[in-house]
C-alpha positions as CSV (number, residue, x, y, z in Angstrom):
1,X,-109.9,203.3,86.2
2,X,-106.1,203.5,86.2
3,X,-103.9,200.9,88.0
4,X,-102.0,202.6,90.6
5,X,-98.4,203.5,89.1
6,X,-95.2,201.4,90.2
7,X,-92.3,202.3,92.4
8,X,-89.2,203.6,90.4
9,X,-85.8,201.4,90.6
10,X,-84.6,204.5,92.5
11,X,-87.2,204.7,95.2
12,X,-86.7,200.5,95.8
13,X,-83.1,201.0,96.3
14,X,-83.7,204.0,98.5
15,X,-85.8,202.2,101.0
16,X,-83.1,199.1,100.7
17,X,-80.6,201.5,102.1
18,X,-82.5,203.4,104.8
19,X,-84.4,200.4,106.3
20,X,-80.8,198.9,107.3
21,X,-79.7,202.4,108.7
22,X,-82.9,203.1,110.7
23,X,-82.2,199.7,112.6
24,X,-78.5,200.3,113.2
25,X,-79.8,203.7,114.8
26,X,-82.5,202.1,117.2
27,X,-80.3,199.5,118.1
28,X,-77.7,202.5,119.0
29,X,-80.1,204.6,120.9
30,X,-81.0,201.5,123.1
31,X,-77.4,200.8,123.9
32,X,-76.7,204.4,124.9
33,X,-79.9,204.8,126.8
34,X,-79.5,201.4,129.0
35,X,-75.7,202.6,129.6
36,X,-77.2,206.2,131.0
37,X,-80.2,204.2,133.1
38,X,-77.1,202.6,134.7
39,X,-79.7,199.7,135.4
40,X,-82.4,202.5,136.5
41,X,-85.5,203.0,135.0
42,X,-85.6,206.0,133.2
43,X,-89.2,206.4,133.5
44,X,-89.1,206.4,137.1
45,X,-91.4,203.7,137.5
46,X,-90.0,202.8,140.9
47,X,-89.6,206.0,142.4
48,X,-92.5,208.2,142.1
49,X,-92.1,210.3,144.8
50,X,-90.0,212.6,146.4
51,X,-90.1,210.9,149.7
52,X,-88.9,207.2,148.0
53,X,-86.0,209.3,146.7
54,X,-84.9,210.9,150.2
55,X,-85.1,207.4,151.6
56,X,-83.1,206.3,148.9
57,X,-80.8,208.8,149.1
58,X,-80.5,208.4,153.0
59,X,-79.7,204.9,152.8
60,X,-76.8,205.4,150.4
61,X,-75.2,207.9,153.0
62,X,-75.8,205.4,155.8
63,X,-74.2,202.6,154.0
64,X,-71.4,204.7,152.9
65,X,-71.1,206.4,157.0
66,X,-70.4,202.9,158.0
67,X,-68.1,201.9,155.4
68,X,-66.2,205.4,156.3
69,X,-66.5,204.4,160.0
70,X,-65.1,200.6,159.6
71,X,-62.1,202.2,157.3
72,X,-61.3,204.6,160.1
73,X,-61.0,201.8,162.0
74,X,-59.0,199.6,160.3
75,X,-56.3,202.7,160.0
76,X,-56.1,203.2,163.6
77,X,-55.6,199.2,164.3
78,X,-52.8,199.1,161.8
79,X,-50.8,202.3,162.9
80,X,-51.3,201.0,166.6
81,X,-49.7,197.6,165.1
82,X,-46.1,199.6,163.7
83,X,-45.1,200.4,167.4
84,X,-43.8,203.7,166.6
85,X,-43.1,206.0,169.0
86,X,-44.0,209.0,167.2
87,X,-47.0,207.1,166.4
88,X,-47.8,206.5,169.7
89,X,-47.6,209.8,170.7
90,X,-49.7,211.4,168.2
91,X,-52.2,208.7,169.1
92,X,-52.2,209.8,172.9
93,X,-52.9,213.4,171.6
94,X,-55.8,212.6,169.7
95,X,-57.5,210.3,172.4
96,X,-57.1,213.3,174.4
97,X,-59.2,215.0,171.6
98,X,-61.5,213.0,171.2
99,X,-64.3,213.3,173.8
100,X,-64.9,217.4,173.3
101,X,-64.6,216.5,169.1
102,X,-67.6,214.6,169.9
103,X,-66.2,211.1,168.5
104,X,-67.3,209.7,172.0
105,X,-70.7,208.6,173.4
106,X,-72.2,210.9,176.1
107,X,-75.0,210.2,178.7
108,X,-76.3,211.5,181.3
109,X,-79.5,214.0,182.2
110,X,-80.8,216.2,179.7
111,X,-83.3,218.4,177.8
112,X,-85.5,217.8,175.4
113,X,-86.4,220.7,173.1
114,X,-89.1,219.8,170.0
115,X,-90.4,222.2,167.4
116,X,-92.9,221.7,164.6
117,X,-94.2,223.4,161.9
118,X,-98.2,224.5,162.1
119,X,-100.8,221.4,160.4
120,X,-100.9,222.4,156.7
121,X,-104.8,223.2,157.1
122,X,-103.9,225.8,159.4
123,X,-100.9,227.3,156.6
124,X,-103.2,227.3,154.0
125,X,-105.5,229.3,156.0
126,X,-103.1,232.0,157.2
127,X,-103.2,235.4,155.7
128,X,-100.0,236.2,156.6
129,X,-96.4,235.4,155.7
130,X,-96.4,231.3,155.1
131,X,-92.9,231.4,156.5
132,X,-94.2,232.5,160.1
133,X,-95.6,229.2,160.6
134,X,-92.8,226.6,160.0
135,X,-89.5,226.3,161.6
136,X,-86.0,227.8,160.2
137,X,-83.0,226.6,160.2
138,X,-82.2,229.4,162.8
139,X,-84.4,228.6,165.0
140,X,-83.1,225.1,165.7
141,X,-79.3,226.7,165.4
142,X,-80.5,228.7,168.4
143,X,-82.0,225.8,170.7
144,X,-78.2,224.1,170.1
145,X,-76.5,227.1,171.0
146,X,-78.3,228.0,174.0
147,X,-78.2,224.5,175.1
148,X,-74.0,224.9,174.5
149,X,-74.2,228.3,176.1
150,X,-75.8,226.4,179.1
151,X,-72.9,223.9,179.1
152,X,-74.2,221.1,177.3
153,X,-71.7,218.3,177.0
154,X,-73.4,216.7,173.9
155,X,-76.1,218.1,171.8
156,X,-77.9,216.1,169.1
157,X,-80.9,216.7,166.7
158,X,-83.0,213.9,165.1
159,X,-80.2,211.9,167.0
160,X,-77.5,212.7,165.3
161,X,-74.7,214.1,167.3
162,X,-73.7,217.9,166.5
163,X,-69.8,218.9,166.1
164,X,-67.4,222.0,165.3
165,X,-67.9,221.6,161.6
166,X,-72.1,220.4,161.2
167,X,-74.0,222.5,158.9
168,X,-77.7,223.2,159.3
169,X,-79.4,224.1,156.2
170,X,-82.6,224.3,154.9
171,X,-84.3,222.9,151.2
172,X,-87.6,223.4,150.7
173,X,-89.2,222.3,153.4
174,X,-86.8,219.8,154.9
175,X,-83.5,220.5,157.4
176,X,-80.6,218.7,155.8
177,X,-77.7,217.7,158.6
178,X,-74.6,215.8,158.1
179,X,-75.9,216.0,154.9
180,X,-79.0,214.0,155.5
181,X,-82.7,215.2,154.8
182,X,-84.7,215.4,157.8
183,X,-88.6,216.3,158.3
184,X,-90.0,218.1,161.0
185,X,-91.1,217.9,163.8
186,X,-87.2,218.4,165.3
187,X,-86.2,217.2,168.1
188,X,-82.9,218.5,169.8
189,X,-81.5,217.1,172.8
190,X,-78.8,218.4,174.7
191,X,-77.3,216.2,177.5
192,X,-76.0,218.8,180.7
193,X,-77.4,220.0,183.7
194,X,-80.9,220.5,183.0
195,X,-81.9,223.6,185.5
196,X,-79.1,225.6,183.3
197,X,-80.6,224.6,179.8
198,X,-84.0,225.3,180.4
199,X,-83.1,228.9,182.2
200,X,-81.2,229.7,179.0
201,X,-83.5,228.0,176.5
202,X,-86.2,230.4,178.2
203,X,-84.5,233.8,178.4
204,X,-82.7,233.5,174.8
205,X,-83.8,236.6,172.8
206,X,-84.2,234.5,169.8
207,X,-86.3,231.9,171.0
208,X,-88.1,234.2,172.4
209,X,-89.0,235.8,169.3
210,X,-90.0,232.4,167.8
211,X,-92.4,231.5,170.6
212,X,-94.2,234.9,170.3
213,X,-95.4,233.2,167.0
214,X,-96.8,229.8,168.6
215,X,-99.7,231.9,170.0
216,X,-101.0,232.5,165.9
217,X,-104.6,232.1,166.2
218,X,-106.2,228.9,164.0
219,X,-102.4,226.9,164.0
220,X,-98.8,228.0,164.7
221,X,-95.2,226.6,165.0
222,X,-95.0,224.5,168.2
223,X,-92.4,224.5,170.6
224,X,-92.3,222.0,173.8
225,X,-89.5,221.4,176.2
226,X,-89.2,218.7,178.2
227,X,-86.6,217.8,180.9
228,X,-85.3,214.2,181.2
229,X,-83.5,212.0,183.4
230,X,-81.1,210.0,181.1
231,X,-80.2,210.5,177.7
232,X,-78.0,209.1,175.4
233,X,-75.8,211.4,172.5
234,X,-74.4,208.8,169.8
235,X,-70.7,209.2,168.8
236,X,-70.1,211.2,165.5
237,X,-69.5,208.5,163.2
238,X,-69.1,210.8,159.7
239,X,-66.5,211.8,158.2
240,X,-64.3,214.3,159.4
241,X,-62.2,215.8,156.4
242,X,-62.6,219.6,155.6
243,X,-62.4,220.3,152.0
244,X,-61.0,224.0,151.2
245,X,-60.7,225.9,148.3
246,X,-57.3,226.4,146.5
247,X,-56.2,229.5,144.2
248,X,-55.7,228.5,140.4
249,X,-51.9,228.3,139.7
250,X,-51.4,231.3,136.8
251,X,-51.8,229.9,133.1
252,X,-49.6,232.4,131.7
């Protein structure tokens, strides 16, 4: 039996040259991968789920809310410190504005309005459209309208307080406000006289329409309203600047 034949010179010095380049190349793709994670793991061994992510995610804006609100702050002690006239003034107009911008606490009696989507069991039973058994964006746009139309002085949902420029949107099958996720069930609270809220909560065509589909047989959207004797609205501690679009200056 033949002995096995023997490298070439020119396969030997081959293998001396790549071995070096494949560790140079590891060692690379390590360095570029730890500077992506940004000290996360890639893998997502600590955040497996969706809801660890929106908790996450919701602590971040909190943390950054504050940090917005304590800046805010520290602008409005330092242009009180120049003494300015002009500064003065322009600070009298905007403690004038304040209160109906919703930067100001509100209490006082108040309705309670909550909705829900139906239990999943009863979703995955339906034969109809899935969407007539969880609740819109819409529908909780109408409950804070029709409390405003009543003469709310403060609305909030999920206890945040609503202003001119707050956004209701859906994803999926969350309600993002203020830019936070939220889960139902939703709870909306608008702080008025209560008589005049629940007579316009009950007569609005739109609500209407969404508690002809709480009587689905085997599970529907719930809807419950609830009149109480103190309530408190948070100040709106967010941020307040409006970004706009601006046209492109012409290249040519």
């Amino acid at each position: 039996m033949s002995s096995p034949p023997h490298s070439s010179p020119g396969r030997r010095r081959v293998w001396r040259v790549a071995t070096p380049v494949v560790v140079l190349l590891s060692g690379a793709l390590f360095a570029v991968s730890a500077e992506q994670s940004d000290g996360i793991d890639l893998r997502g061994g600590r955040l497996t789920d969706l809801a660890s992510v929106v908790r996450a995610e919701r602590d971040e804006a909190g943390d950054l809310t504050a940090e917005a609100a304590d800046l805010n702050a520290q602008v409005e002690a330092l242009s009180a410190e120049l003494g300015d006239r002009s500064v003065t003034r322009v600070q009298d107009e905007i403690a004038t504005l304040v209160d109906p911008a919703g930067l100001t606490e509100k209490s006082g009696p108040a309705v309670q309005v909550t909705l829900d989507d139906a239990p999943e069991e009863s979703r995955l039973a339906y034969d109809g459209n899935p969407n007539d058994l969880v609740v819109h964006q819409q529908d909780i746009q109408a409950v804070a309208n029709a409390m405003w139309n009543a003469g709310a002085v403060a609305v909030t949902i999920q206890g945040q307080r609503l202003i001119s420029t707050t956004g209701i949107k859906c994803e999926g099958n969350q309600v993002t406000l203020h830019g936070l996720p939220y889960s139902p069930p939703y709870v909306i609270v608008g702080i008025g006289d209560p008589a005049a809220m629940e007579a316009e909560l009950t007569t609005d065509p739109i609500l209407a329409i969404y508690r002809d589909y709480t009587y689905i047989p085997g599970g529907s959207v719930s809807w419950d309203m609830t009149a109480l004797d103190s309530a408190v609205a948070p100040a709106y501690t967010g941020l307040l600047d409006l970004t706009y679009a601006t046209p492109m200056s012409d290249a040519g």
